[in-house]
C-alpha positions as CSV (number, residue, x, y, z in Angstrom):
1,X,-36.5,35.3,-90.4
2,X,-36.8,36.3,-94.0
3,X,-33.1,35.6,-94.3
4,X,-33.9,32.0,-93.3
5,X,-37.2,32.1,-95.4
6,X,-34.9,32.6,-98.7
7,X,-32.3,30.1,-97.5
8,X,-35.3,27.7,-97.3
9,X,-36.6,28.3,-100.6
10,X,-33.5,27.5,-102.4
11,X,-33.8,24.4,-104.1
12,X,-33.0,21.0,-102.1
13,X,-31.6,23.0,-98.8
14,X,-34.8,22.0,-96.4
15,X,-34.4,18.3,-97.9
16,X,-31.0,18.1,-97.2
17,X,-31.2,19.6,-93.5
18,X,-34.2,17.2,-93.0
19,X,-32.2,14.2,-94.1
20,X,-29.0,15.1,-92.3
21,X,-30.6,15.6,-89.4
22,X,-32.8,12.7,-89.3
23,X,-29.7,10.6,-89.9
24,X,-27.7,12.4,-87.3
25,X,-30.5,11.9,-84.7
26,X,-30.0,8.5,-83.4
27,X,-26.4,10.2,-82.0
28,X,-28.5,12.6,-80.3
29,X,-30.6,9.8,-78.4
30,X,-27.7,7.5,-77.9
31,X,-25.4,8.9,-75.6
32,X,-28.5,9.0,-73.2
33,X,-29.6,5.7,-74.3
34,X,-26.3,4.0,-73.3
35,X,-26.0,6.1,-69.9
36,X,-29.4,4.7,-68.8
37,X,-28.7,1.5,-70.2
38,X,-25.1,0.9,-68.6
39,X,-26.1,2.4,-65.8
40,X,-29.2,0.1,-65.0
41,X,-27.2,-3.2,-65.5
42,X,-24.0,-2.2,-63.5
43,X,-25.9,0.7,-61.1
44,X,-22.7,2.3,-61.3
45,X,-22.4,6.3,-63.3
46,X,-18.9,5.9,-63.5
47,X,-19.0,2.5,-65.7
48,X,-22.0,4.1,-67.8
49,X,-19.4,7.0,-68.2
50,X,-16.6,5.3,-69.5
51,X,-18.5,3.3,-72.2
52,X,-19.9,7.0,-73.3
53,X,-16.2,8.4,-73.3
54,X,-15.0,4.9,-75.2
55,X,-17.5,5.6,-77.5
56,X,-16.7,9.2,-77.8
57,X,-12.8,8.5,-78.2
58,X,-13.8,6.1,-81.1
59,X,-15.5,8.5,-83.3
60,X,-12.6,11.2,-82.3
61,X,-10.2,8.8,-83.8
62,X,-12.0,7.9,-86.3
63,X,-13.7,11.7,-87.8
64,X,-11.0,13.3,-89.5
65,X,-10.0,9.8,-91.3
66,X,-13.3,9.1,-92.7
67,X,-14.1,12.4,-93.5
68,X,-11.0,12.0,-95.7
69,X,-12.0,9.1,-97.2
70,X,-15.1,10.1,-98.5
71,X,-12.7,12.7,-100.8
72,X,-10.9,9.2,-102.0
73,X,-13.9,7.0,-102.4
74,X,-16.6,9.1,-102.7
75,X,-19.3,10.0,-100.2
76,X,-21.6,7.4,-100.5
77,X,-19.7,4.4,-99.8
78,X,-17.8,5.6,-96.7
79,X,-21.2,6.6,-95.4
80,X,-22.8,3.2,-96.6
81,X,-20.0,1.0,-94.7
82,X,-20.1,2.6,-91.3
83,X,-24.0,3.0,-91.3
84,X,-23.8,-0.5,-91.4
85,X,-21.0,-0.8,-88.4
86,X,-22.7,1.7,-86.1
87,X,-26.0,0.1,-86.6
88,X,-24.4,-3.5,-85.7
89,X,-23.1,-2.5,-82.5
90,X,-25.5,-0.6,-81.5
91,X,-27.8,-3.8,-82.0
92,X,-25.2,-5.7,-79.7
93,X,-25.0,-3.2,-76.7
94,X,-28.8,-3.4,-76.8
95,X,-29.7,-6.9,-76.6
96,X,-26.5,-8.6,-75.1
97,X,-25.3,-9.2,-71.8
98,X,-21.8,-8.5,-71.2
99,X,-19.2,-7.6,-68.5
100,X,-18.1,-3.9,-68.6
101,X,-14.9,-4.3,-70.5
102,X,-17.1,-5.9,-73.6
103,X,-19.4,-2.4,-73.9
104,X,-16.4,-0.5,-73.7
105,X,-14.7,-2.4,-76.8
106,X,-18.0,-2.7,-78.5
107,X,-18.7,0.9,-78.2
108,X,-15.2,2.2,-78.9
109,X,-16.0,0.5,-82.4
110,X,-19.4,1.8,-82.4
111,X,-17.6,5.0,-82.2
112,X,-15.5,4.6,-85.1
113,X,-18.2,3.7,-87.8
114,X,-20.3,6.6,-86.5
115,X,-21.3,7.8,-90.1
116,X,-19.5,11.0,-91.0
117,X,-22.8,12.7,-91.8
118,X,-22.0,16.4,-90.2
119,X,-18.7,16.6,-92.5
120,X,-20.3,15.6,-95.6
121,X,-23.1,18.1,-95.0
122,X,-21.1,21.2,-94.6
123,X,-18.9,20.2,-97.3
124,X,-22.3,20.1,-99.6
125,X,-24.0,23.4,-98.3
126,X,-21.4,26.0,-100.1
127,X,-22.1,24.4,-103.1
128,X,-25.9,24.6,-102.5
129,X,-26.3,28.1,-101.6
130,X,-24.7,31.7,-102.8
131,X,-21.4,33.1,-100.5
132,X,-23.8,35.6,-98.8
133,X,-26.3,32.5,-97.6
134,X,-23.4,30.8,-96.3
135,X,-23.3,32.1,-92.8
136,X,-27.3,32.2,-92.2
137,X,-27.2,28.4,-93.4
138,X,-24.4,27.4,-90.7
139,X,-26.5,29.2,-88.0
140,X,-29.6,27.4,-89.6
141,X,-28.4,24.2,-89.9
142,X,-26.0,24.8,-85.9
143,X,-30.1,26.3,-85.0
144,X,-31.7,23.1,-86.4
145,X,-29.1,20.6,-85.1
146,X,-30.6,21.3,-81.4
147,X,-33.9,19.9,-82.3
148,X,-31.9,16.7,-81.8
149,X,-31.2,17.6,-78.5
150,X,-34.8,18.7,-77.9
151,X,-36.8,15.7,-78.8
152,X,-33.8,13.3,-78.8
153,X,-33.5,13.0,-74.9
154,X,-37.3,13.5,-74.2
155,X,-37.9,10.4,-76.9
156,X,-35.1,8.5,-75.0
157,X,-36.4,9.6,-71.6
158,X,-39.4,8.4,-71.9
159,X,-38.6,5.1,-73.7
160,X,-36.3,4.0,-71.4
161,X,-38.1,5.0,-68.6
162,X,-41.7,3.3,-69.8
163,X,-41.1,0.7,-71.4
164,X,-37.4,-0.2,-70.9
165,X,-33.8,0.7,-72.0
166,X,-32.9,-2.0,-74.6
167,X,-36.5,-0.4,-76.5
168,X,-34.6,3.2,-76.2
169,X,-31.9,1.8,-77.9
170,X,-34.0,0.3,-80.7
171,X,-35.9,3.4,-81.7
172,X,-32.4,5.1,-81.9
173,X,-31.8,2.0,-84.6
174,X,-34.8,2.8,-86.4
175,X,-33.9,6.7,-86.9
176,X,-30.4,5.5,-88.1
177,X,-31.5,3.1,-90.4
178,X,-34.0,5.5,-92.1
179,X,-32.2,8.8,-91.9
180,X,-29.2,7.2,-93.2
181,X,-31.1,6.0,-96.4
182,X,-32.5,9.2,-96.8
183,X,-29.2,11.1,-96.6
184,X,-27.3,8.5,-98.7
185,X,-30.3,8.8,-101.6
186,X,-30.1,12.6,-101.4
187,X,-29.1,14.1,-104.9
188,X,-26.5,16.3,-103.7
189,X,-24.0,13.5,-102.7
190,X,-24.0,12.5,-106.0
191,X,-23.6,16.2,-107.6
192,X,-20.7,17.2,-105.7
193,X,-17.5,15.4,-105.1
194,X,-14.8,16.4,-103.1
195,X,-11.3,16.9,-104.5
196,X,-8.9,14.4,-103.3
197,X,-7.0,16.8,-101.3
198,X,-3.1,16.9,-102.4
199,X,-1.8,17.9,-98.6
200,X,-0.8,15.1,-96.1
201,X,-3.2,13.9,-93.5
202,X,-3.4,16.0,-90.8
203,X,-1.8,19.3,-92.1
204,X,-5.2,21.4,-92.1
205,X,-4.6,21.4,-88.5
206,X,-1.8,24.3,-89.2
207,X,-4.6,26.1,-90.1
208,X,-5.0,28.7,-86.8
209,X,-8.5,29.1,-87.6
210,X,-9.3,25.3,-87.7
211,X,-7.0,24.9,-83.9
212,X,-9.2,27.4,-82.3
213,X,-12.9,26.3,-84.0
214,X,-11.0,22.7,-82.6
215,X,-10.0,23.1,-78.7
216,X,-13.5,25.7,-78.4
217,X,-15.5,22.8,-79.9
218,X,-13.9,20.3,-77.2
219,X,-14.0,22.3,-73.7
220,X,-18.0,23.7,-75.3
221,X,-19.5,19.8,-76.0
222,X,-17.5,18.6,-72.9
223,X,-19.3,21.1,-70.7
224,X,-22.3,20.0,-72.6
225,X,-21.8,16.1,-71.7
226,X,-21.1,16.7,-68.2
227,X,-24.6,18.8,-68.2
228,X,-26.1,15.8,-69.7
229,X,-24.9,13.1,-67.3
230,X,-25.5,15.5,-64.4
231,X,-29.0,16.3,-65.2
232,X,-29.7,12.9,-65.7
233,X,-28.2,12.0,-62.0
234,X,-30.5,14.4,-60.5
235,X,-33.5,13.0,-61.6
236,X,-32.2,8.9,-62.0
237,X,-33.9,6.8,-64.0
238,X,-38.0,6.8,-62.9
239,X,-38.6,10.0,-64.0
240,X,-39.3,11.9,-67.2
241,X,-37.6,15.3,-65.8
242,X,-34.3,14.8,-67.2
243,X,-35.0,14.4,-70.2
244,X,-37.3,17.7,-70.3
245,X,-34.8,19.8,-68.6
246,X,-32.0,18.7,-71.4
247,X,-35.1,19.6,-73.8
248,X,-35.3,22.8,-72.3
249,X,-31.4,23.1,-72.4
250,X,-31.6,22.6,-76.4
251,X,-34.4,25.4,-76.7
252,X,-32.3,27.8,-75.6
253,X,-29.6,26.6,-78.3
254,X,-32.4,26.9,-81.0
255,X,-33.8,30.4,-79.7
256,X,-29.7,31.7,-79.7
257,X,-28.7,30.4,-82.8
258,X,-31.8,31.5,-85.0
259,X,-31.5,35.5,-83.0
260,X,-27.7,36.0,-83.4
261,X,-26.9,33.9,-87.1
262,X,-27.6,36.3,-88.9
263,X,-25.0,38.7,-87.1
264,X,-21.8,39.4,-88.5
265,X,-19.1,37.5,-86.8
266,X,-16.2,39.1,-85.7
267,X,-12.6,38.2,-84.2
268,X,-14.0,38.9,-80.4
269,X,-17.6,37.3,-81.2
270,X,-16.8,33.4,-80.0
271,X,-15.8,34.2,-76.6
272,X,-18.3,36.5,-75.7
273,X,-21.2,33.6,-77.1
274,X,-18.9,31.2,-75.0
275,X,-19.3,33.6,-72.2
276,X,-23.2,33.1,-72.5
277,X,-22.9,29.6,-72.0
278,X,-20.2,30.2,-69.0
279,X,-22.8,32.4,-67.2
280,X,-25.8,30.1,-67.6
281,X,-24.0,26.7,-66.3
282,X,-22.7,28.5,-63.4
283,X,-25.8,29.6,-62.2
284,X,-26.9,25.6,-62.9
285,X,-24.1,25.1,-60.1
286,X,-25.8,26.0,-57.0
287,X,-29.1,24.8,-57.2
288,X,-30.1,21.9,-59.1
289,X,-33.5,21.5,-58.6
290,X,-36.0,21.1,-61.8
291,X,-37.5,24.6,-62.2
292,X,-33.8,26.4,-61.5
293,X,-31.6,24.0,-64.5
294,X,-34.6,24.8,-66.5
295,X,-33.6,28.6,-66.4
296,X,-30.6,28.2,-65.9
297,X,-29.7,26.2,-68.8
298,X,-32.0,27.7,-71.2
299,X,-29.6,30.7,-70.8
300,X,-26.8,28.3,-71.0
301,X,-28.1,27.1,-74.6
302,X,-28.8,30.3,-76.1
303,X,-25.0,30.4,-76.3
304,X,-24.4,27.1,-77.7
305,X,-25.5,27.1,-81.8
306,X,-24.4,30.9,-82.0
307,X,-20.4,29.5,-80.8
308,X,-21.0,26.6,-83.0
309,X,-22.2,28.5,-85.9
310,X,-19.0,31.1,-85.7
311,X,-16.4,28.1,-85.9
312,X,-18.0,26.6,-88.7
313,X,-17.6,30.1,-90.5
314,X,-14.2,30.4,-89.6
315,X,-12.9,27.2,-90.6
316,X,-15.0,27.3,-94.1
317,X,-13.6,30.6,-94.9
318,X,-9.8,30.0,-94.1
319,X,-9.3,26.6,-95.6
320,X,-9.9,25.1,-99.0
321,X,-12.6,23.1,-100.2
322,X,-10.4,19.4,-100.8
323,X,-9.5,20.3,-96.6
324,X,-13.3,21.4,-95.8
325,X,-14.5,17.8,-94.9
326,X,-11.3,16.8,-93.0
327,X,-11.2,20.0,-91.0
328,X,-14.6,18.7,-90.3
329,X,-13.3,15.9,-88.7
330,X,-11.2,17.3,-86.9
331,X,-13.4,19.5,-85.4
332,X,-15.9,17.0,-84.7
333,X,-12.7,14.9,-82.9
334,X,-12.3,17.8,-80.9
335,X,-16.1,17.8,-79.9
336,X,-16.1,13.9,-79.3
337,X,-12.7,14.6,-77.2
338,X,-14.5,17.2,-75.2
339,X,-17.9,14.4,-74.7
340,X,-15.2,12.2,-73.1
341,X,-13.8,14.1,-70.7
342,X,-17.2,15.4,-70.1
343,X,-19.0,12.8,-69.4
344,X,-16.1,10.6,-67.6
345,X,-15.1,13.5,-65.4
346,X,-18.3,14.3,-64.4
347,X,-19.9,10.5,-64.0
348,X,-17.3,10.1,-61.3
349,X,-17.6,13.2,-59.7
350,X,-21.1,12.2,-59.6
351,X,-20.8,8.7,-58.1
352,X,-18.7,11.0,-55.4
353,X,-19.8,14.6,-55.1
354,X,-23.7,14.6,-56.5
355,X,-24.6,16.0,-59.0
356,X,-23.3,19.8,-58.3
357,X,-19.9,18.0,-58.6
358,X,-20.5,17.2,-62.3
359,X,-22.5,20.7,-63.4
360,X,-18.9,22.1,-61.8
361,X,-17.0,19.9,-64.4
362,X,-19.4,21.5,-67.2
363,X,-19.3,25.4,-65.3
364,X,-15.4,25.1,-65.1
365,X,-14.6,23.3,-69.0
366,X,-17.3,26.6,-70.3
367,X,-14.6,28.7,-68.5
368,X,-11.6,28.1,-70.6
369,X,-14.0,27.8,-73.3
370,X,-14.0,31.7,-73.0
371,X,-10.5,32.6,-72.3
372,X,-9.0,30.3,-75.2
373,X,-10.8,31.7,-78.1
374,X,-10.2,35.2,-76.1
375,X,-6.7,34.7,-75.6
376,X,-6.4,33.9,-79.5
377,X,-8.7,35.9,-81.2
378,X,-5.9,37.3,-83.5
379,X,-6.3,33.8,-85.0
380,X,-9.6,34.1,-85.8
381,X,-10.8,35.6,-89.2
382,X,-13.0,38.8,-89.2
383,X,-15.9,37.8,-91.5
384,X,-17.8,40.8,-91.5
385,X,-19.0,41.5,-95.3
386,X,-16.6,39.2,-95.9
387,X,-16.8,35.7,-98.2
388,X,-17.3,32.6,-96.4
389,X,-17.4,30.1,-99.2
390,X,-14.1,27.5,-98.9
391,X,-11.2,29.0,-101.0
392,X,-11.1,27.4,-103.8
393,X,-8.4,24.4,-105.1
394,X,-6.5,25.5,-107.9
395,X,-4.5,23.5,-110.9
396,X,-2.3,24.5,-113.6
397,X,-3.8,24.9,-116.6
398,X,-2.3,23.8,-119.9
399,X,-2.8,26.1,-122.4
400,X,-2.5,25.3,-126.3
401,X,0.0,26.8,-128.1
């Protein structure tokens, strides 16, 4: 803790976590918001899980080309424009009635303005912090993330459930329109700029360290949606339960990531923290009753920010820092890909199975979450006493004669 204690003490780091995550939180009440929502005014888990993977496919189109833009027109702006977007639809899937094919459109374009808060953040922090506070602030910030998932599903839970679903939605609104200021107005945007990168769009993704942070991001946040829209099935919408057990769920990801970041990180260290999660959602499997998911998946989470936290040292420490942002993106497509499998799979399995038939999507995706990153460990960079600051972009320099 006194590693964290430090990090916390260096100028502007808590603000900046506190802003970032405060504008980030509305995503960590919405996907919940919309599955109660869609699911109340069609009574149907599959259509609530197809406008949740739309949504999801949106922002996975949309991540890694936003991310670049803010290295062409500056944070500030890209983040000012699609604040704006996001918080539009989000108004009109909230208080308008619409067949099913109008959320899907509405909240594929939702998806694409989701503000690309998470890659401006982790571009900022190695500029904030010395090469040797690096790694404790990813597993900080992958640690602090989950109190998203804590009080973002028990806020939405009990919204939607007590006072109505269009009000869940709302409150998400409110956190986006104030966290979004408060990022936007943070010093630090304005401080650092990054380069305009000089590589085409898209070739980071040679990078083998950026693939494997990429495809273990998808198959670990699609297990993680079909938890979410299986959880929530168990319990339906009258009940608070869900919404505590997915509370629960995200403990375990804040207890994991604040006992293991300050680790080192090996080539072999993602899939056994992968395997962590494996273990804890098959257990979730057999019996899904309240007290059983809540042990279950508070093993299940303790997995969760430690994985997290080792691909976002492996991508900063094998790419440079006009690519950091993009790679970003591309991760977080790879995240947004996985939600949409996730939660589609799983909704349908629902609809026909129960839900033991969607925590088997999550059980089975947490699987090859292991064996990927296992099978290709030799791509991974060993970062033990190692520096995990971006490397950085280098001109020629004329020198006078």
């Amino acid at each position: 803790m006194s590693a964290y204690g430090s990090l916390l003490k260096t100028p502007g780091v808590g603000r900046v976590i506190a802003a970032q995550l405060t504008a980030r939180f509305p995503f960590g009440m919405l996907s919940l918001a919309y599955l109660l929502h869609v699911e109340h005014i069609f009574h149907s888990y599959g259509a609530a899980g197809l406008v949740l993977a739309t949504t999801s496919i949106g922002q996975a189109l949309a991540g890694p080309l936003t991310s670049r833009w803010m290295g062409s027109w500056g944070m500030r702006p890209v983040l000012v424009l699609t604040s704006i977007v996001a918080f539009t639809t989000m108004g009109v899937i909230a208080f308008f009635v619409m067949p099913l094919w109008a959320y899907v459109v509405i909240g594929f374009v939702g998806g694409l303005a989701v503000p690309p808060v998470q890659p401006a953040v982790r571009t900022i922090y190695p500029k904030m912090v010395t090469s040797k506070q690096l790694t404790p602030l990813f597993s900080l910030d992958a640690s602090a993330q989950e109190l998203i998932w804590v009080a973002g599903p028990v806020i939405t839970t009990f919204v939607a459930t007590q006072i109505g679903t269009v009000e869940a939605i709302v409150v998400a609104m409110v956190f986006l329109l104030v966290g979004g200021a408060w990022f936007i107005a943070s010093p630090e945007l304005g401080r650092v700029r990054i380069p305009r990168s000089k590589r085409a769009f898209g070739v980071v993704m040679k990078r083998p360290a950026v693939v494997v942070a990429t495809l273990t991001g998808l198959l670990l946040i699609g297990a993680c949606a079909a938890v979410e829209a299986s959880v929530t099935s168990v319990f339906g919408e009258g009940s608070p339960n869900a919404g505590i057990v997915l509370a629960v769920f995200a403990v375990g990801s804040l207890v994991g990531g604040l006992a293991l970041g300050h680790r080192p990180i090996s080539k072999n260290t993602l899939w056994l923290r992968m395997t962590i999660v494996f273990v804890g959602l098959v257990l979730a499997v057999g019996n899904p009753t309240f007290w059983w998911l809540c042990i279950a998946l508070v093993i299940a989470g303790a997995g969760i920010a430690p994985a997290l936290a080792v691909m976002f040292g492996s991508v900063s420490a094998t790419v440079k820092f006009s690519d950091t942002a993009e790679a970003y993106g591309w991760m977080g497509t790879g995240q947004l890909i996985g939600a949409a499998g996730g939660s589609a799979v799983a909704g349908f399995l629902i609809d026909s199975n129960g839900p033991s038939g969607g925590l088997m999507v999550g059980a089975v995706m947490a699987a090859a979450g292991v064996v990927l990153p296992l099978a290709m460990r030799s791509w991974l960079p060993d970062l033990r006493g190692r520096d995990v600051s971006p490397i950085p972009d280098t001109e020629p320099v004329t020198i006078p004669s």
